[in-house]
Backbone of each chain as ProteinMPNN parsed JSONL, in Angstrom:
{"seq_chain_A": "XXXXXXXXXXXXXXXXXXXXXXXXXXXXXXXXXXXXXXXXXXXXXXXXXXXXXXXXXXXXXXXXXXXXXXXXXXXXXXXXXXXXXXXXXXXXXXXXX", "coords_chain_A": {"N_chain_A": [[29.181, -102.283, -1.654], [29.493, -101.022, 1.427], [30.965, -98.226, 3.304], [31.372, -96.941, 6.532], [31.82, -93.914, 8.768], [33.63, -93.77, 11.849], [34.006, -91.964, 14.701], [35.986, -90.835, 17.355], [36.377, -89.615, 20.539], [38.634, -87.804, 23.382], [37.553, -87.612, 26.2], [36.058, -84.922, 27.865], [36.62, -83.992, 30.506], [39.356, -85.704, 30.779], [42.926, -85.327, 30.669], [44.901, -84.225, 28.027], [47.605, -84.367, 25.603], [48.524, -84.945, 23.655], [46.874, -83.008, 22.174], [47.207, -80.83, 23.181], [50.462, -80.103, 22.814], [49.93, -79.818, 20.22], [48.173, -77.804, 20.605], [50.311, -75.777, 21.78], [51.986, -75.9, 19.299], [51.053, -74.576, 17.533], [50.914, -71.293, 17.202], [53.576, -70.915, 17.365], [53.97, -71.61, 14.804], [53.236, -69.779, 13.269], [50.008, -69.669, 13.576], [47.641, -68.291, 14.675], [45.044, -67.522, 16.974], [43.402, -69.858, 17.797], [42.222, -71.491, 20.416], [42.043, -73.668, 21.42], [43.088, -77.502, 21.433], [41.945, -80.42, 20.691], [42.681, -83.793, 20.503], [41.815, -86.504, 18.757], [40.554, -90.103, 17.204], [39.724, -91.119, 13.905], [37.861, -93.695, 12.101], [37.77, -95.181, 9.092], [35.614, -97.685, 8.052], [34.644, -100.242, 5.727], [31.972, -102.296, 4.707], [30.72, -105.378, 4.153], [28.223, -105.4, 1.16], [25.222, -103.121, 2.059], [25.075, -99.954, 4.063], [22.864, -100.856, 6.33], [20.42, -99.604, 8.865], [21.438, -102.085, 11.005], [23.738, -102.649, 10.323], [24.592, -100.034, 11.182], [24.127, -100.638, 13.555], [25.575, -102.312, 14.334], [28.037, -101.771, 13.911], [28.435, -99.714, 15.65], [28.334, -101.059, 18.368], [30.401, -102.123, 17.731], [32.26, -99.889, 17.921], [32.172, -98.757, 20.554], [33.011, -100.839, 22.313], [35.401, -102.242, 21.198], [36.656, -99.963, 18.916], [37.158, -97.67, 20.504], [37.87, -96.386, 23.799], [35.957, -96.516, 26.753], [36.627, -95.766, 28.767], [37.925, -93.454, 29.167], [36.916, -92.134, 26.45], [34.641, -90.645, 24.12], [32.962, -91.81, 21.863], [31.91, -89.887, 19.175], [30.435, -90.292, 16.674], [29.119, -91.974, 14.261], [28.807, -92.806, 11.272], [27.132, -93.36, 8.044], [29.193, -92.969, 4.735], [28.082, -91.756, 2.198], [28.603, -90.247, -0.209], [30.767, -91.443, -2.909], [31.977, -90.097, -4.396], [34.928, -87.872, -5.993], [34.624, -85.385, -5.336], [35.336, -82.159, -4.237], [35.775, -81.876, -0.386], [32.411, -80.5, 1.096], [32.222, -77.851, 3.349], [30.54, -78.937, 6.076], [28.155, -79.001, 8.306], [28.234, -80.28, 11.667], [26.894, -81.864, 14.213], [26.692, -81.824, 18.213], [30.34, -82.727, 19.536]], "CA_chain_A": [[30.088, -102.093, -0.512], [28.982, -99.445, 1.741], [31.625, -97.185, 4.558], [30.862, -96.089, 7.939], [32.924, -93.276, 9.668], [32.989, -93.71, 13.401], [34.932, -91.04, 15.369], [35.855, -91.271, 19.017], [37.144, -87.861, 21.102], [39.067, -88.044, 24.902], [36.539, -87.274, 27.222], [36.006, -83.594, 28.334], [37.713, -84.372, 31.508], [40.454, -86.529, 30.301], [44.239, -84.544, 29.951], [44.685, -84.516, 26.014], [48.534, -84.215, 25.935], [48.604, -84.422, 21.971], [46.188, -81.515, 21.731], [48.225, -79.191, 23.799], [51.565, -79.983, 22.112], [49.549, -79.363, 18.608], [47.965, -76.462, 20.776], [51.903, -74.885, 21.994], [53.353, -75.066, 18.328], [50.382, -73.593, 16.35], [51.46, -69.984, 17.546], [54.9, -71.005, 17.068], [53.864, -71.263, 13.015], [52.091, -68.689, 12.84], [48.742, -69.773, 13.358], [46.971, -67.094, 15.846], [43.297, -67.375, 17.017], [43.079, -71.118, 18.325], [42.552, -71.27, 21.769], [41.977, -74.933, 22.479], [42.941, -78.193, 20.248], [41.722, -81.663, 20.829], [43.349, -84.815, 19.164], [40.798, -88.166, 19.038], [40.396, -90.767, 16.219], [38.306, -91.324, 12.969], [37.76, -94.54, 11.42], [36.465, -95.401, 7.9], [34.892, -99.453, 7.784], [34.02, -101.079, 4.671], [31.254, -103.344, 4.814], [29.968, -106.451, 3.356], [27.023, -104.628, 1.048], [24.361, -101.849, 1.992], [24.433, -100.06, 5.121], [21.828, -100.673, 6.887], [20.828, -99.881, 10.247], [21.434, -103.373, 11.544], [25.233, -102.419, 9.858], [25.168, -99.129, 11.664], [24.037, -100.853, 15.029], [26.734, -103.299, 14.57], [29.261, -100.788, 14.273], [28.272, -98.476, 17.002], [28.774, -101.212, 19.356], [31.869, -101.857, 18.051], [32.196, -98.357, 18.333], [32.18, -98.693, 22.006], [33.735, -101.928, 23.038], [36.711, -101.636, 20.304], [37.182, -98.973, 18.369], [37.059, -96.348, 21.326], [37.888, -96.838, 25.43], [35.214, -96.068, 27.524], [36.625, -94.939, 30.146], [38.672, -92.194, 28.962], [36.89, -91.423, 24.886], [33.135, -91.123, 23.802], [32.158, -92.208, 20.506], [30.949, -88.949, 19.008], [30.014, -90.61, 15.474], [28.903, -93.11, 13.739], [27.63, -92.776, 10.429], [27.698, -93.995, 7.028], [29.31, -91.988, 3.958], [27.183, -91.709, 1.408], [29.485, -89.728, -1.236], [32.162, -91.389, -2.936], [32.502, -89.145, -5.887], [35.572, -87.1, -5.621], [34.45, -84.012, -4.974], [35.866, -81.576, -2.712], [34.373, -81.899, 1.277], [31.278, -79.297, 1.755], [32.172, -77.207, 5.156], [29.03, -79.222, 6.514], [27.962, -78.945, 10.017], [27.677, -81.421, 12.421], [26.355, -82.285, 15.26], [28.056, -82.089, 19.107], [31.117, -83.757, 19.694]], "C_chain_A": [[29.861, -100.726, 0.106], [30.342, -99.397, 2.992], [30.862, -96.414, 5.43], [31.927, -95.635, 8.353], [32.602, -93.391, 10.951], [34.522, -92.72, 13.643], [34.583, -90.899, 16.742], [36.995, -89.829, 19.355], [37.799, -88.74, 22.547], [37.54, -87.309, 25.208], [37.001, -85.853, 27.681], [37.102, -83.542, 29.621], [39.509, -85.524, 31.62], [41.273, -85.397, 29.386], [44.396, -85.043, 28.285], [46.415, -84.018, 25.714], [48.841, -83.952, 24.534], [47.894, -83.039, 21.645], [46.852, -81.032, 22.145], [49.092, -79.038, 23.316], [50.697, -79.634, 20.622], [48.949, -77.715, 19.201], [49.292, -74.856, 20.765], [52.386, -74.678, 20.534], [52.35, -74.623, 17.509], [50.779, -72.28, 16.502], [52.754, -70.189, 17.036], [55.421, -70.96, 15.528], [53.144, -70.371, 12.399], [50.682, -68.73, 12.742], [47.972, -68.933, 14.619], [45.311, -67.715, 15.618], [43.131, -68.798, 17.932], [43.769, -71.223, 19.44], [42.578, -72.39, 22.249], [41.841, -76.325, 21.034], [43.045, -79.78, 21.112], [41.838, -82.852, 20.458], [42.328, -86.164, 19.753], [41.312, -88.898, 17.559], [39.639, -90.839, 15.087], [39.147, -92.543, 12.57], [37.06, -94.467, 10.073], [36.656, -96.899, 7.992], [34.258, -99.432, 6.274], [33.435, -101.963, 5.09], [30.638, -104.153, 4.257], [28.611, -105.43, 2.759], [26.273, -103.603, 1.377], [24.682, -101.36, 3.708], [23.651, -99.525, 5.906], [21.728, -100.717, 8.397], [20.754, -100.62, 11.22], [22.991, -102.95, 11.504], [25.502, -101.142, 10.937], [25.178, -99.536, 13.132], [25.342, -101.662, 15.381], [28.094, -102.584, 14.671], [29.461, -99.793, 15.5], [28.301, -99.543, 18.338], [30.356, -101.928, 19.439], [33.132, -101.143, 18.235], [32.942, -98.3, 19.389], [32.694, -99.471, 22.744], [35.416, -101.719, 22.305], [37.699, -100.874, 19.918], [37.683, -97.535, 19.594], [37.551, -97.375, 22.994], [37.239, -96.2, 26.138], [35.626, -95.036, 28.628], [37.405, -93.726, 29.62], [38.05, -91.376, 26.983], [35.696, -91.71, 24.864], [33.39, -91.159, 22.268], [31.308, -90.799, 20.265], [30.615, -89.056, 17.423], [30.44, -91.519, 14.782], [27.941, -93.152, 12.606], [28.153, -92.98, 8.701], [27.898, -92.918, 5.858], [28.831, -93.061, 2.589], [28.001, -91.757, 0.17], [30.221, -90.406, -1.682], [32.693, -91.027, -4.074], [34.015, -88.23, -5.089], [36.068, -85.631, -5.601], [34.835, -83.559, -3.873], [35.148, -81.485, -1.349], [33.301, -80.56, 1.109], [32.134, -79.075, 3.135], [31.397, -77.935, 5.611], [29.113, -79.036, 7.9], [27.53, -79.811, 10.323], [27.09, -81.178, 13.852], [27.657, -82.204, 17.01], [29.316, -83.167, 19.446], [31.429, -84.129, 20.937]], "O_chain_A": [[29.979, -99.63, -0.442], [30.671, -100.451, 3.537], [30.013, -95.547, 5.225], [32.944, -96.321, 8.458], [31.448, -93.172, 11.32], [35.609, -92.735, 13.065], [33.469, -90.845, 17.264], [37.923, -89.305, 18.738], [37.579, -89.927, 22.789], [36.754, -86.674, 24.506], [38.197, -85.623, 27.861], [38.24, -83.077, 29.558], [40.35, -85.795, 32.477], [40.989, -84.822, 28.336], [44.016, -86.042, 27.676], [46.344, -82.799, 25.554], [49.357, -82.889, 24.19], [48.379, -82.156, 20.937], [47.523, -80.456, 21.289], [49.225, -77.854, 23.008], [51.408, -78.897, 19.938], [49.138, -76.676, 18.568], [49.313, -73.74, 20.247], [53.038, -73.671, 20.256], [52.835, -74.147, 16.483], [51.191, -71.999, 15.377], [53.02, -69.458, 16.081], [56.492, -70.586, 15.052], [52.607, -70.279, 11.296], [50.088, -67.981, 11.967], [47.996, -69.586, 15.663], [44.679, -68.136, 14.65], [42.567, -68.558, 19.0], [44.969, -71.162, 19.706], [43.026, -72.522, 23.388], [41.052, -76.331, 20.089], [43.921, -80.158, 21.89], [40.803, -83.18, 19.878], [42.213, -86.599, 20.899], [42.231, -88.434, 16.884], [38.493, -90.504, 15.389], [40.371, -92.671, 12.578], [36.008, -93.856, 9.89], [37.801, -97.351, 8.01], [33.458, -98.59, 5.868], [34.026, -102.681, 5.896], [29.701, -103.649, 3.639], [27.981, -104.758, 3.575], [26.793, -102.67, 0.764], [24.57, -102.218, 4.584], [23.529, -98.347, 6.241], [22.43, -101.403, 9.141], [20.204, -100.264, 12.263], [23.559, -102.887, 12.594], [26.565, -101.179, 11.556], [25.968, -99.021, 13.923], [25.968, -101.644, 16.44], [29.021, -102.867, 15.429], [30.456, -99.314, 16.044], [28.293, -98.969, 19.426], [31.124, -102.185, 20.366], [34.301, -101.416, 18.505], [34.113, -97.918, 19.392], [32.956, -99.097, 23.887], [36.364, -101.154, 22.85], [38.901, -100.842, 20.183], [38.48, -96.634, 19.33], [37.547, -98.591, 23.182], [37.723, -95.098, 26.396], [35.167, -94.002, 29.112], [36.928, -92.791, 30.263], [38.599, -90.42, 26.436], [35.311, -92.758, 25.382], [34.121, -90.346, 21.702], [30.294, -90.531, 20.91], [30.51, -87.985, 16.825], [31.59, -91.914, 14.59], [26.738, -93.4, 12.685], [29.289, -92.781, 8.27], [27.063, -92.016, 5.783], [29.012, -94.213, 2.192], [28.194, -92.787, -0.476], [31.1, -90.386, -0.82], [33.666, -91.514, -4.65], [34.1, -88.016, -3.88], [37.121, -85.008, -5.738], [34.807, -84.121, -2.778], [34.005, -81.036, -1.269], [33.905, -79.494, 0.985], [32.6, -79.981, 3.826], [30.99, -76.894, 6.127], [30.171, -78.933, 8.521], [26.614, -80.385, 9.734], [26.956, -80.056, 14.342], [28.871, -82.412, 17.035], [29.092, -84.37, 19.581], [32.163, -85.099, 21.126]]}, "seq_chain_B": "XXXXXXXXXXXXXXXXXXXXXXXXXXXXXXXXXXXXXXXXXXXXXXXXXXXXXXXXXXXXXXXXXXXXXXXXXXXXXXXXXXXXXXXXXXXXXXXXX", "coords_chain_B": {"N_chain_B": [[32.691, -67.621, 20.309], [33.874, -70.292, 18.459], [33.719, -73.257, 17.15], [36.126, -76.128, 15.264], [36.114, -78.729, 13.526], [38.957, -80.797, 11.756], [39.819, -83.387, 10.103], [41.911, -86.006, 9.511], [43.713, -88.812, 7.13], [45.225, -91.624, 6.923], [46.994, -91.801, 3.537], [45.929, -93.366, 0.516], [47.144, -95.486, -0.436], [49.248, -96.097, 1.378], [50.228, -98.348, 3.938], [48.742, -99.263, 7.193], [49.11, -99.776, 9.807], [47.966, -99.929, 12.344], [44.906, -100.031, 11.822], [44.394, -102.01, 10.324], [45.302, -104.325, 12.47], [42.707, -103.718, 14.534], [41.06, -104.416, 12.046], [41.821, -106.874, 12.133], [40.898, -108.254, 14.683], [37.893, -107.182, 14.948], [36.338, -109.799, 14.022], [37.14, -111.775, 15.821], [36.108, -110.756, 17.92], [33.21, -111.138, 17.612], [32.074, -109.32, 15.628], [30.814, -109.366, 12.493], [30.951, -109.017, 8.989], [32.729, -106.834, 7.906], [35.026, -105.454, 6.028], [37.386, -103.927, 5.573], [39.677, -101.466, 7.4], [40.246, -98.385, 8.311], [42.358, -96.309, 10.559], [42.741, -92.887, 10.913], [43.363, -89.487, 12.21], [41.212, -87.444, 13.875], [40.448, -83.81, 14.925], [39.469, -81.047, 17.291], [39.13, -78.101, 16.881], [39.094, -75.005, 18.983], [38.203, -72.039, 18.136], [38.792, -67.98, 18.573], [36.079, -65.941, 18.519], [33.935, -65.945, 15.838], [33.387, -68.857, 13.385], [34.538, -68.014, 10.557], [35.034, -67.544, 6.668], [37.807, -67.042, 6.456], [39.046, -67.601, 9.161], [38.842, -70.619, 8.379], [40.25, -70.692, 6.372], [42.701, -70.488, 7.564], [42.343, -72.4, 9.107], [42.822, -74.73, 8.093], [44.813, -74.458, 6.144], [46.842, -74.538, 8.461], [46.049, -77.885, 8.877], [47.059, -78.831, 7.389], [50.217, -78.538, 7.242], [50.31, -78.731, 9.978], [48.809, -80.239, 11.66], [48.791, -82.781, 9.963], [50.517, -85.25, 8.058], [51.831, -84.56, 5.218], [53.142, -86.393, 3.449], [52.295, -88.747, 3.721], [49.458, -88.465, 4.836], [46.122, -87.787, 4.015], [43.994, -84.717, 4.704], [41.053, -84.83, 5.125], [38.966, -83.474, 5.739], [37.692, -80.689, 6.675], [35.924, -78.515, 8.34], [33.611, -76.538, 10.47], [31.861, -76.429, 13.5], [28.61, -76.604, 14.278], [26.515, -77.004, 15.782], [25.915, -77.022, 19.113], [24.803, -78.516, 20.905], [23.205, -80.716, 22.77], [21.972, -83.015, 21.898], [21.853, -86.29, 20.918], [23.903, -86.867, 17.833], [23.08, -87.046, 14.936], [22.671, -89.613, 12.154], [24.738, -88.746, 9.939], [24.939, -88.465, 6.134], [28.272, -87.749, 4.711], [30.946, -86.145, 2.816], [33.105, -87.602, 0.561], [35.976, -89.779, 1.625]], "CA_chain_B": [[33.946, -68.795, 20.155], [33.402, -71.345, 17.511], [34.772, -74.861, 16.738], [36.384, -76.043, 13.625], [36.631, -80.018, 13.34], [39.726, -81.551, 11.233], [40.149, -84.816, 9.972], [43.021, -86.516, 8.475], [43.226, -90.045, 7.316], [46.547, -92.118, 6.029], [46.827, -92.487, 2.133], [45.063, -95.059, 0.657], [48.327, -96.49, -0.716], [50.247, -96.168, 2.647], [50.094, -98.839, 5.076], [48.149, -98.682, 7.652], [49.008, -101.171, 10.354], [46.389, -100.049, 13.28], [43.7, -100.293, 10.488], [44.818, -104.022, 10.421], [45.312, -104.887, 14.116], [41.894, -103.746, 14.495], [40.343, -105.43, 11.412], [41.746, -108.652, 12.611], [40.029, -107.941, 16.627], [36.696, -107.292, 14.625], [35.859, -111.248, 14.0], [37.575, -112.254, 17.347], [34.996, -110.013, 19.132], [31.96, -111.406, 16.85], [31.687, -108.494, 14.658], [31.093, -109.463, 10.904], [30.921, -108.328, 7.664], [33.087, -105.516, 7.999], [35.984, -106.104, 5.186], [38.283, -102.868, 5.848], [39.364, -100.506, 8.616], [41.417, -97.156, 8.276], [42.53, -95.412, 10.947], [43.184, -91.697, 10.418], [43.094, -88.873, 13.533], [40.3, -85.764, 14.51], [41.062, -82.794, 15.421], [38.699, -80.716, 17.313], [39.315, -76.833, 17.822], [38.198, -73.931, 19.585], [38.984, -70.51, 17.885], [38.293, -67.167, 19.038], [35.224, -65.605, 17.589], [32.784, -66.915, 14.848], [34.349, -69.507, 12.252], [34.666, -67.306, 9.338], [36.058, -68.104, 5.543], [38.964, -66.823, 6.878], [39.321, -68.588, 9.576], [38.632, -71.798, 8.033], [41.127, -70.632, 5.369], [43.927, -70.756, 8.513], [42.912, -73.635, 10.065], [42.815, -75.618, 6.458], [46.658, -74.253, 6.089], [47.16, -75.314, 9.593], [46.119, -78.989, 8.989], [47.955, -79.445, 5.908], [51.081, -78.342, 7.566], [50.88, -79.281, 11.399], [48.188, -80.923, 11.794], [48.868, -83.971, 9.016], [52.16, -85.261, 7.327], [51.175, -84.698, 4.01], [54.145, -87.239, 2.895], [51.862, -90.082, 4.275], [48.336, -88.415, 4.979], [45.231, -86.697, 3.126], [43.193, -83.91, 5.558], [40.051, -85.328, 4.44], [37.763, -82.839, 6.523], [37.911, -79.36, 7.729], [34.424, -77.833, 9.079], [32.655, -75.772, 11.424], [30.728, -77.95, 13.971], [27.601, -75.687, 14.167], [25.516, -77.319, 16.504], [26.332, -76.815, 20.07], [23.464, -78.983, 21.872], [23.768, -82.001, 23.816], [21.241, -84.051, 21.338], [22.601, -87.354, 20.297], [24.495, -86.805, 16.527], [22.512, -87.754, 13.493], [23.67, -90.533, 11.569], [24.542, -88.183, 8.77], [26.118, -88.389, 5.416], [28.988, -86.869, 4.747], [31.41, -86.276, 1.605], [34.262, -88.941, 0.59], [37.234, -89.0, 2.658]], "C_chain_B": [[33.467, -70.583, 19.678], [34.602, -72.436, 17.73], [34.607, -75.526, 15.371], [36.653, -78.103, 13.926], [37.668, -80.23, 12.263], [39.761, -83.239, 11.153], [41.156, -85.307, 9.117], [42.758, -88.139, 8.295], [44.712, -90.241, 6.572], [45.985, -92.254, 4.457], [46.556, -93.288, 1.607], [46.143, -95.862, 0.374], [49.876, -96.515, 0.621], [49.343, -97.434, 3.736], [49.767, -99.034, 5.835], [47.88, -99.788, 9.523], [47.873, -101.324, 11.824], [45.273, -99.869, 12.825], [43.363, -102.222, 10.652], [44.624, -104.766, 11.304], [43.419, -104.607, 14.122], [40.63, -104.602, 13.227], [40.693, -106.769, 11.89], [41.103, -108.918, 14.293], [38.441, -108.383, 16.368], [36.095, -108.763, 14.888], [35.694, -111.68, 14.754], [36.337, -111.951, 18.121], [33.6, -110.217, 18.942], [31.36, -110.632, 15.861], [31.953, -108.427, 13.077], [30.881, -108.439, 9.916], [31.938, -106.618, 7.493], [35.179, -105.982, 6.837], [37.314, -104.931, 5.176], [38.533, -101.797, 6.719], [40.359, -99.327, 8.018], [41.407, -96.401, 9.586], [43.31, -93.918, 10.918], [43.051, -90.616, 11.95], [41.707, -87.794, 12.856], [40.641, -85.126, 15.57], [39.595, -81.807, 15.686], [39.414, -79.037, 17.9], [38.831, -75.682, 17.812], [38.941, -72.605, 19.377], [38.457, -69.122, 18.608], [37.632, -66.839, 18.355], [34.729, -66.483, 16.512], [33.965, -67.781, 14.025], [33.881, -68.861, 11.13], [35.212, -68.072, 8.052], [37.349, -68.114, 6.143], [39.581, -68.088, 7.822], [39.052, -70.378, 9.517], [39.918, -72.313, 7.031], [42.511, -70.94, 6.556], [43.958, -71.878, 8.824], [43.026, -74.757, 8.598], [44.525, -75.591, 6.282], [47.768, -75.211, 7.202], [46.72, -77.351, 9.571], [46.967, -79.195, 8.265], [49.094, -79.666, 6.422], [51.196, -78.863, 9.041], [50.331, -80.561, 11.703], [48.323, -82.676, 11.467], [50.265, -83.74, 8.599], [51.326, -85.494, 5.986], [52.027, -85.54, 2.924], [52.726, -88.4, 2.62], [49.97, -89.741, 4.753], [47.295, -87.39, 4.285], [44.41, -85.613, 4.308], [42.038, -83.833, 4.609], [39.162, -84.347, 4.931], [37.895, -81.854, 7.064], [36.738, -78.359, 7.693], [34.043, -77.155, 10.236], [32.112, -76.663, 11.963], [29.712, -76.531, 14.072], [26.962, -76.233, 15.567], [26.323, -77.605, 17.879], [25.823, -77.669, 20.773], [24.045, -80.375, 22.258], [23.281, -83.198, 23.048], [22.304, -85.085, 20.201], [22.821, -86.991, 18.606], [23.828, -88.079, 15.842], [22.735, -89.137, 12.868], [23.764, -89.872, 10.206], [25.134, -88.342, 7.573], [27.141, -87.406, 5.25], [30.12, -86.846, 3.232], [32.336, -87.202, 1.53], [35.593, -88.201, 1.181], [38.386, -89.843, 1.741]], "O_chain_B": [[32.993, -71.556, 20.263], [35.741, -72.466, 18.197], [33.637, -75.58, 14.614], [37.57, -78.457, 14.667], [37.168, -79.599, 11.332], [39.727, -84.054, 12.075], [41.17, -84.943, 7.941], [41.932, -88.755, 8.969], [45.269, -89.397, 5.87], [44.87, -92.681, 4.159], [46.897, -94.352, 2.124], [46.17, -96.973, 0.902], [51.052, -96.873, 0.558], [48.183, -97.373, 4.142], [50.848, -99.475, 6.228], [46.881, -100.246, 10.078], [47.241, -102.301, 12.228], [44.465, -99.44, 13.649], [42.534, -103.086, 10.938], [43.928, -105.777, 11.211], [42.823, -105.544, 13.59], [39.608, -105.206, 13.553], [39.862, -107.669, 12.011], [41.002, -110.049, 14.769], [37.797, -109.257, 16.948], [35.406, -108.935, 15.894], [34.59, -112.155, 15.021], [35.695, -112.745, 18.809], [32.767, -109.741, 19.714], [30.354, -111.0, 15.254], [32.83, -107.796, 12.486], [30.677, -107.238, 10.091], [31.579, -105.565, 6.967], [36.132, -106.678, 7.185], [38.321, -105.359, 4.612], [37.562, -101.059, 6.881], [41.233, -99.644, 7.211], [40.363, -95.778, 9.78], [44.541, -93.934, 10.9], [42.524, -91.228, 12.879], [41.416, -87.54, 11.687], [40.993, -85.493, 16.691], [38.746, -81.677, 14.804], [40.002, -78.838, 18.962], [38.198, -75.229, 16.858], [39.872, -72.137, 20.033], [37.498, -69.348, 19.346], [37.97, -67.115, 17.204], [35.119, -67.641, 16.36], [35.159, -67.481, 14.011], [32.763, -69.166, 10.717], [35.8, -69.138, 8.234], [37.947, -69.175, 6.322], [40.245, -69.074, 7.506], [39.086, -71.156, 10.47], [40.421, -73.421, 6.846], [43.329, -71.769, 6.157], [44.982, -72.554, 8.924], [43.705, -75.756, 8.837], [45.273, -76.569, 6.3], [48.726, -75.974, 7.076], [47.286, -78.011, 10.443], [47.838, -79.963, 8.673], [49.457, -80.839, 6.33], [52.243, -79.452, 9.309], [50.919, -81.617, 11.933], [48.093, -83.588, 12.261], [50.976, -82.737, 8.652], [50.451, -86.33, 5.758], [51.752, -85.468, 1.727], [52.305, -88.749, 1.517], [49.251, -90.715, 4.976], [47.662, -86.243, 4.032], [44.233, -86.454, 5.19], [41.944, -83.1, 3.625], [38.173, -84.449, 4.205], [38.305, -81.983, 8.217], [36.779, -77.406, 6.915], [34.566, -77.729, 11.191], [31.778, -77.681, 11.357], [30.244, -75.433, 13.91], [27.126, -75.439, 16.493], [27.305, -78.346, 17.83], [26.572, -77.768, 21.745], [25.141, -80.884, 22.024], [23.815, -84.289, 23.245], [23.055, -84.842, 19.257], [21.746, -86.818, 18.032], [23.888, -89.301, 15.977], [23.188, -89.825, 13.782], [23.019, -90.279, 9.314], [26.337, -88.405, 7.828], [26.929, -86.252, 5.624], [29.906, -87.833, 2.527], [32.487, -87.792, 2.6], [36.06, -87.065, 1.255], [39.585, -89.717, 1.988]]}, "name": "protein", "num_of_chains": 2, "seq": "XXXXXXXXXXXXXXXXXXXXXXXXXXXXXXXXXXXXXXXXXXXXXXXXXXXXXXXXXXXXXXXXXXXXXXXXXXXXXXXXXXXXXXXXXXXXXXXXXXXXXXXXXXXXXXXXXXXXXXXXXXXXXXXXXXXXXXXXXXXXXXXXXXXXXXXXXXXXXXXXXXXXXXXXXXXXXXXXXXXXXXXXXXXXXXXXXX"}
């Protein structure tokens, strides 16, 4: 049984009304420094067996029809987790969102 | 001026009913093999200056507490995005959420 995370953002140009209210009360708890906060989605999928990228294609267009709304959110990932020991996350770096 | 991604996801033993709605869409729409959905949010934000320990150490505090209800959700993910560039995102692994 393999998991794919897909994660979908608002669009650069698309008002983000949750980010700003999470942006207004971070100061308000004391959190200083964060100048700009963006609220989107993540998914985790379970899938029948291995996946492969037939599994990842199949997800990335349900990515895009589905999981996400075109017109206002891009799909900024789609990819399968590897790990499922329960070890603490790595910092890792990704890729643009 | 760096960016810190967040991710939260509901508990695995909580409920999860737009997890559901969407697994039952999947089939409808022709998309098989896919046997579980979770939806959880991402959080994308833009601090002043480099992302430091430090500031990783704030915004880590800051999910726990604003970000996520930690009654009902885990903050599966809190990273640095590193890569600034426009080139389509990897399909990378990543640690268990």
């Amino acid at each position: 049984m393999g998991r794919v995370v897909v994660e979908v953002m608002p669009k650069p140009e698309i008002l983000d009304p949750q980010g700003k209210a999470v942006l207004g009360a971070l100061p308000r708890l004391g959190f200083a420094g964060i100048t700009e906060v963006r609220q989107g989605r993540r998914f985790e999928l379970e899938v029948d067996g291995e996946v492969t990228a037939e599994v990842l294609d199949l997800v990335q267009r349900a990515a895009e029809t589905l999981l996400s709304n075109p017109v206002i959110e891009d799909v900024v990932r789609v990819a399968a987790i590897e790990d499922e020991g329960a070890a603490p996350l790595p910092a890792a770096a990704e890729g643009p969102a």
